[in-house]
C-alpha positions in Angstrom: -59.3 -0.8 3.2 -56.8 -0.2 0.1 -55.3 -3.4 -1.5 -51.8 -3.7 -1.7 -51.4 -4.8 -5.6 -47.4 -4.3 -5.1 -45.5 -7.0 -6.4 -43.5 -9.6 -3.7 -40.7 -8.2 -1.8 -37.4 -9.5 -3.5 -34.0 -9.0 -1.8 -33.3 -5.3 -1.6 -29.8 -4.8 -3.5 -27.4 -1.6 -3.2 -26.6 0.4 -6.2 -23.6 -1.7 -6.9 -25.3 -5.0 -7.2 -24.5 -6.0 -3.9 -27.1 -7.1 -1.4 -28.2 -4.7 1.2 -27.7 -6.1 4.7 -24.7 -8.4 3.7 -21.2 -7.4 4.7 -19.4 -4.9 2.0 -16.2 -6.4 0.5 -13.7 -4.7 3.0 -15.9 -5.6 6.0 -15.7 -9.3 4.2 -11.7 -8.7 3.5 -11.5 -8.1 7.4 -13.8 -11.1 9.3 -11.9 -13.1 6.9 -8.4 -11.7 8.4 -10.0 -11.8 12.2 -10.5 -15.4 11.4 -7.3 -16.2 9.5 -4.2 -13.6 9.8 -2.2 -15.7 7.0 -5.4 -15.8 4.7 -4.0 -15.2 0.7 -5.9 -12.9 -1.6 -7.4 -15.7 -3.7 -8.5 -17.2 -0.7 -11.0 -14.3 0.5 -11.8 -14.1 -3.7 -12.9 -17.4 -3.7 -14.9 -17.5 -0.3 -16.6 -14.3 -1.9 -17.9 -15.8 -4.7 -18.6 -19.5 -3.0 -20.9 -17.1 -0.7 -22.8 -16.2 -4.3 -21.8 -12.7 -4.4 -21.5 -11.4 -8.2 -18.7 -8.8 -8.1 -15.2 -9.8 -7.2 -12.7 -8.9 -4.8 -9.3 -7.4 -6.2 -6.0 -8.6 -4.3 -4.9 -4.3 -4.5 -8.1 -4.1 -2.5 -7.0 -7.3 0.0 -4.1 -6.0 0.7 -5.3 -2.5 1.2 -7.4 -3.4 4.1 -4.9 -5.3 5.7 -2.6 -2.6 5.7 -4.8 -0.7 7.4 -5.7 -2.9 9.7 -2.0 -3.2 10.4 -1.5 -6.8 9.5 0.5 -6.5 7.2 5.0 -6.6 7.4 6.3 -3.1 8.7 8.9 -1.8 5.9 12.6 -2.0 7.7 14.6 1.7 7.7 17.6 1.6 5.8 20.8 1.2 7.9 23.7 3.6 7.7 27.3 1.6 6.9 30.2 2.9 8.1 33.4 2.2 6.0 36.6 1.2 8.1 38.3 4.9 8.0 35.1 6.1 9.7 33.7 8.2 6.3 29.8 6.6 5.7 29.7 5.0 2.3 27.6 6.4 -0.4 24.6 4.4 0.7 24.9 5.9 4.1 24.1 9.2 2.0 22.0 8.9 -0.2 22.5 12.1 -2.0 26.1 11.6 -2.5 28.0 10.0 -5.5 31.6 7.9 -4.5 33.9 10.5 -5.8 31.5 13.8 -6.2 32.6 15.6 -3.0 36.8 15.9 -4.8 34.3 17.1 -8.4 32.4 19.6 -6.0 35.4 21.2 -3.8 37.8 21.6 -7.4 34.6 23.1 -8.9 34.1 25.5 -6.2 38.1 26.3 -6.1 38.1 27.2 -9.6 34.6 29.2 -9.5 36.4 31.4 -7.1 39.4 31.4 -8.5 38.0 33.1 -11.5 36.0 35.4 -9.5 38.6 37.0 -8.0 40.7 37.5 -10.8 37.9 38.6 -13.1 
């Protein structure tokens, strides 16, 4: 029988310093948002490190996974205005400037204006 001279088994970490076996930082970001929807960035951050974990957890990171988990507020479409006359006002259009479409339609006049007359 061979004797086993290794040293004794310590906690096995990952590559990044993290423990193998305990939940990564997203899975963490995500039990902590099962548990708590309105849980704030600093909150997870600090209930990271109170659980004696050496790297930090980044609020860009937080609110990452919650996106993705769909937690977080939807972004509301823009609404088209209408003015009273029943043209849509330059926000309606985006691409338009108040007062570009006269500039445009004399421009184009003259352009072929000059084109016919050489």
């Amino acid at each position: 029988m061979a004797k086993n001279n290794a040293a004794p088994k310590t906690a096995a970490t990952a590559s990044d310093g993290a423990a193998v076996g305990a939940p990564s930082r997203s899975q963490f970001i995500r039990d902590a948002l099962a548990a708590h929807p309105s849980v704030s960035p600093k909150e997870v951050a600090g209930a990271w490190r109170a659980a004696g974990h050496k790297d930090e957890i980044k609020s860009a990171l937080f609110y990452l996974v919650k996106g993705k988990a769909g937690l977080s507020k939807k972004r509301r479409k823009r609404r088209a205005t209408v003015k009273a006359n029943g043209s849509p006002s330059p926000k309606a259009s985006p691409g338009r400037i108040a007062g570009q479409s006269d500039y445009l339609r004399i421009k184009d006049n003259r352009r072929m204006y000059t084109d016919r007359t050489g």
